[in-house]
C-alpha positions as a printed Julia matrix, in Angstrom:
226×3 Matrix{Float64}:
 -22.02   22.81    4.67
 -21.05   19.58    3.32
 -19.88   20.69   -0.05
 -17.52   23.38    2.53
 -16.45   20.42    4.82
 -15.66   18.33    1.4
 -13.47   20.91    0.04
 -11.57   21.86    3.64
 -10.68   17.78    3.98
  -9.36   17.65    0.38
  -7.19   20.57    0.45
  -5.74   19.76    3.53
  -4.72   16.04    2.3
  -3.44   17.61   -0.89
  -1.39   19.72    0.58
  -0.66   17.18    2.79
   0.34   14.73    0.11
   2.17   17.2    -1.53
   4.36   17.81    1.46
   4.97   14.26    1.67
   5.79   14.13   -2.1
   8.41   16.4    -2.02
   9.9    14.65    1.22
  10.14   11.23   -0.49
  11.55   12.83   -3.57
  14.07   14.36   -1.88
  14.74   12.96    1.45
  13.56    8.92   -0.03
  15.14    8.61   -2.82
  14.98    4.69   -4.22
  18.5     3.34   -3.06
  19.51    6.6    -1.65
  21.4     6.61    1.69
  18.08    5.92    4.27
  17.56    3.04    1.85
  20.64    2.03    2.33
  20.89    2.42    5.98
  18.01   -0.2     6.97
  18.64   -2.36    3.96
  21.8    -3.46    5.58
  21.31   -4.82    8.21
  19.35   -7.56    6.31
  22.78   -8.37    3.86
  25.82  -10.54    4.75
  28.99   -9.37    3.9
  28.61  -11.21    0.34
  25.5    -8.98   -0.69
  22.8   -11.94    0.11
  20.13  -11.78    1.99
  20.06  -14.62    4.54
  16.47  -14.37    5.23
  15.3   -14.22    1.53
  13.81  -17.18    1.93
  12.71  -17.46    5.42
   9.86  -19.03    6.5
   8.31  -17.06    9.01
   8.83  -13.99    6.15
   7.44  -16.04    2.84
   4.84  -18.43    4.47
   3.67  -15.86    7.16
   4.09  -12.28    6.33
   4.09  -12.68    2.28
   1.53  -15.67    2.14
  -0.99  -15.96    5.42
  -1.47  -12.06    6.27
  -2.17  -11.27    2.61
  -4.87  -14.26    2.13
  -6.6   -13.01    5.44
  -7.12   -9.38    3.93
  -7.79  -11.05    1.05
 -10.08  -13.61    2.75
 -11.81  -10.13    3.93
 -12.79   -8.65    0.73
 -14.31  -11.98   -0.81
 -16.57  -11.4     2.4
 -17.23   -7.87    1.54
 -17.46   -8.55   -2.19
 -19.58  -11.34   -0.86
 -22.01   -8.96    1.04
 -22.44   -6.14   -1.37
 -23.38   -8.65   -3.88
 -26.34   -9.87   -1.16
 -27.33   -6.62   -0.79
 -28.88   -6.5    -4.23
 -31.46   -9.38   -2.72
 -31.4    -8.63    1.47
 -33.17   -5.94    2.72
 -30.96   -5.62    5.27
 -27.97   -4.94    3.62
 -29.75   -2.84    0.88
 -28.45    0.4     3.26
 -24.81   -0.22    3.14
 -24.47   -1.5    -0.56
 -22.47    1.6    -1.36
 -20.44    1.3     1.2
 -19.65   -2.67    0.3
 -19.38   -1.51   -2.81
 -17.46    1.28   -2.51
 -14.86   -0.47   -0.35
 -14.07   -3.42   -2.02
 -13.86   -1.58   -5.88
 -11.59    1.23   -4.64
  -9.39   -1.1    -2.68
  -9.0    -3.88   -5.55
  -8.32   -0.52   -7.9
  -5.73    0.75   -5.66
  -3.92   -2.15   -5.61
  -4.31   -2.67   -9.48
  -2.76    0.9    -9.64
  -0.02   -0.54   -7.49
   0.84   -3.54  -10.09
   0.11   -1.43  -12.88
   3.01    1.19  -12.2
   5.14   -2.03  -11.05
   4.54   -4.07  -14.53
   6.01   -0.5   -16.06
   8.96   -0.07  -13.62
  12.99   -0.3   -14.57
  13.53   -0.43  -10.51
  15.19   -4.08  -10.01
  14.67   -5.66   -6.75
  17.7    -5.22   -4.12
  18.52   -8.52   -4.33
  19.16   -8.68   -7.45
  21.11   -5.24   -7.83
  24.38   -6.39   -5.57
  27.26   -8.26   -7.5
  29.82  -10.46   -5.62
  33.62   -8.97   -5.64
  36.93  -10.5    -4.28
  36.71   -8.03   -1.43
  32.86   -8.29   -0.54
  30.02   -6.99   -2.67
  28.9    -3.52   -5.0
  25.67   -2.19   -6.07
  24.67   -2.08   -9.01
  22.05    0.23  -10.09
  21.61   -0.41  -13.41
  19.82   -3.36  -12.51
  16.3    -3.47  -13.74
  15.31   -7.03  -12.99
  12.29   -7.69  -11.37
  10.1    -4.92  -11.55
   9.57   -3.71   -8.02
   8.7    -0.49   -7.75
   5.85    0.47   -5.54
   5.84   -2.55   -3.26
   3.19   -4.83   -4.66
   2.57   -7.11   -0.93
   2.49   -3.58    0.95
  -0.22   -2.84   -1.28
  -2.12   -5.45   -0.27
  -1.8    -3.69    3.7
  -2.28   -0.18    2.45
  -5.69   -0.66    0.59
  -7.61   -0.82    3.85
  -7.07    2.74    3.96
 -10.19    2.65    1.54
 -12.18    2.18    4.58
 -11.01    5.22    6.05
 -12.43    6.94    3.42
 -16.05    4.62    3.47
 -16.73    5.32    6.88
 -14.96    8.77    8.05
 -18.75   10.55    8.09
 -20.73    7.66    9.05
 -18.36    5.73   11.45
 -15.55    8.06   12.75
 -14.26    5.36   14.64
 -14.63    2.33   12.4
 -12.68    5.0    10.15
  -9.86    5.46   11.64
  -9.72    1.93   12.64
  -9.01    1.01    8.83
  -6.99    3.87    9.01
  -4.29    2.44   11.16
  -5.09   -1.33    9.97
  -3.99   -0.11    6.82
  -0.78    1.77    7.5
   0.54   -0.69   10.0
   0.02   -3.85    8.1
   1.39   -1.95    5.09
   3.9    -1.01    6.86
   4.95   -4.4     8.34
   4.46   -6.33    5.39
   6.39   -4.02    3.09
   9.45   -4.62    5.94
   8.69   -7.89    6.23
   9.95   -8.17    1.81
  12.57   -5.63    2.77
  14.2    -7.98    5.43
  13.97  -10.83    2.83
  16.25   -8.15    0.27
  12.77   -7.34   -2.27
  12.09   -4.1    -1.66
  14.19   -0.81    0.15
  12.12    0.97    2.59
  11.54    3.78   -0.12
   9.48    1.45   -2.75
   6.9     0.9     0.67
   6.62    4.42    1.67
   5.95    5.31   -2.1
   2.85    2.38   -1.96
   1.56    3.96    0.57
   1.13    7.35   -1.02
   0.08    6.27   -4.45
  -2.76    4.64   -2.63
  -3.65    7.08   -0.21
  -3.49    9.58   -3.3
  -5.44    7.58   -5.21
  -8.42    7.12   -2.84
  -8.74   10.64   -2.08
  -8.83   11.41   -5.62
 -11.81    8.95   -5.96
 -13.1    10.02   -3.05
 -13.3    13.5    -4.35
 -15.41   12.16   -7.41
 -17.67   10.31   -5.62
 -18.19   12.45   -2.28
 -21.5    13.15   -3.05
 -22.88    9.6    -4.02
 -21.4     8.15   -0.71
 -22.51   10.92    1.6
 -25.99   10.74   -0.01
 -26.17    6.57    0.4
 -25.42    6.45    4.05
């Protein structure tokens, strides 16, 4: 039964990813024309970005929300290593575990394909003319593609994954943690010109892909600790 519900929930988010694949391929593409719809409003009619270096946007959304999920997993990283000596939190240790690994890997995945990326950064891809600005995408300054700080948001979705069987609820709490503050922090670098709204949605299904594929390997080990 658990080997049938195992299967059912992997096809369907495969197919479900694939789906989405295909739409950001062909619907998303990086500094196609929904890119740059909502990267616009963020330029001045020189090809800056006035808020680049905004407070509220570097201090708040780039600097305090990402130390507070990452103040989190120190606590879980924290706990799972108690569990090895309390009793008490002997029972979830797989779950710590689990949770703060896969996340910290997802994100590594994340900077990994970003370190080996020839996608420049909008704000660096816009040159100045006489009668405004022009793209230029041939730029390959900077590296930024996936978002790295939406990353940061988007590995909570590991906890979707920890607790969908044991904690429906607590599941689909992470769930939405992680695709809203994903979502808002990867807009939060595409106000400030870092990222187009393509290099967020793409973070976002790299991780989710890559936690279901773990999640496939290690179904049985987690279902069998909780």
């Amino acid at each position: 039964m658990q080997n049938s519900e195992s299967n059912k929930f992997f096809l369907g988010n495969s197919l479900l990813l694939g789906v989405l694949f295909v739409v950001l391929w062909f619907v998303f593409p990086v500094g196609g024309a929904i890119d740059m719809h909502f990267i616009q409003p963020w330029m001045d009619s020189t090809g800056h970005f006035p808020l680049k270096n905004n407070w509220y946007l570097v201090e708040i959304n780039h600097k305090v929300v990402k130390h507070i999920i990452i103040g989190f997993y120190v606590c879980v990283l924290i706990a799972w290593i108690a569990s090895f000596k309390s009793a008490k939190l002997k029972v979830y240790r797989w779950q710590l575990g689990y949770l703060f690994w896969v996340s910290i890997l997802s994100t590594a995945v994340v900077g990994l394909l970003k370190a080996h990326s020839a996608h420049a950064c909008p704000w660096s891809m816009t040159e100045q003319t006489a009668f405004g600005y022009v793209w230029d995408f041939s730029a390959t300054k900077g590296h930024c593609f996936p978002g790295g700080h939406a990353s940061t948001g988007f590995s909570l979705i590991s906890g979707f994954f920890v607790f969908r069987k044991s904690h429906p609820k607590i599941a689909y709490l992470f769930l939405c943690l992680g695709l809203v503050l994903g979502f808002i922090m990867g807009w939060g670098q595409m106000m400030r010109g870092a990222h187009f709204l393509s290099h967020n949605l793409w973070t976002g299904w790299v991780i989710f892909a890559f936690n279901l594929v773990l999640y496939r390997i290690f179904y049985k080990k987690l279902i069998t600790n909780l």
